[in-house]
C-alpha positions in Angstrom: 0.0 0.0 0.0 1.3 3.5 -1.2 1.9 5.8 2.0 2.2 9.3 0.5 3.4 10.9 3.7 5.6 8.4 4.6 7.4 9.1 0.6 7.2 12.5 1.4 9.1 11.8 4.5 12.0 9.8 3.3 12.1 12.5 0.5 12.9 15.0 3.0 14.9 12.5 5.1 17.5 12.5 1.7 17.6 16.8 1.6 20.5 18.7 3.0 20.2 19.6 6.5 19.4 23.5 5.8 17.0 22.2 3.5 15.3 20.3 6.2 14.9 22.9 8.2 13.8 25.5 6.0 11.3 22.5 4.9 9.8 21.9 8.1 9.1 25.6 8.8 7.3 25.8 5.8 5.2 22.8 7.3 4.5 24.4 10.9 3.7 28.0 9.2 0.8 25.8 7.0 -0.5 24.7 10.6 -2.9 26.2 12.8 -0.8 28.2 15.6 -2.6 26.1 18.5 -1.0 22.9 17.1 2.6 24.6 16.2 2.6 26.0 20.0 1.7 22.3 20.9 5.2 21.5 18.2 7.4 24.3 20.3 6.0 23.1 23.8 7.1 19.7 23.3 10.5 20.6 21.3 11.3 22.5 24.6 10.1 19.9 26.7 12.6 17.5 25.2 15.4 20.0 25.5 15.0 20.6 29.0 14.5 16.7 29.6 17.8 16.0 27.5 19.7 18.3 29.7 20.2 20.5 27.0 18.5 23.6 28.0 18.8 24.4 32.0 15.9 26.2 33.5 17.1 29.6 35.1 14.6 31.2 37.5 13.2 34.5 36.9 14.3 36.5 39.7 17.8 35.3 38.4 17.5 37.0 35.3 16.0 40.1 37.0 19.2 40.3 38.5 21.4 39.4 36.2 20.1 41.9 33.6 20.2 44.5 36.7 23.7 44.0 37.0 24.6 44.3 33.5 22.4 47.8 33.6 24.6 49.0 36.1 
């Protein structure tokens, strides 16, 4: 059985990576902004999961922006 999306898929699986990501923006801007805040929530999710993100908490940037102003 012929799977469009999933040949549209590997297709874009085979593009450079610049390509994938100019790609996929073109997808999410073709979605409905509930659902592409629903795509950032969960991207963000997974980075802070991985580790690769750390969570800083607001009074620290308060601060740390205070002490760059003076």
């Amino acid at each position: 059985m012929f799977d469009e999306v999933t040949e549209l898929a590997e297709r874009g699986r085979a593009l450079a990576p610049e390509d994938r990501e100019r790609l996929v923006d073109l997808l999410l801007e073709s979605l409905p902004s509930s659902s592409v805040q629903e795509v950032e929530i969960a991207r963000r999710d997974a980075e802070i999961e991985s580790g690769k993100v750390a969570l800083v908490l607001g009074e620290e940037v308060v601060s740390r922006l205070r002490a760059e102003l003076e």
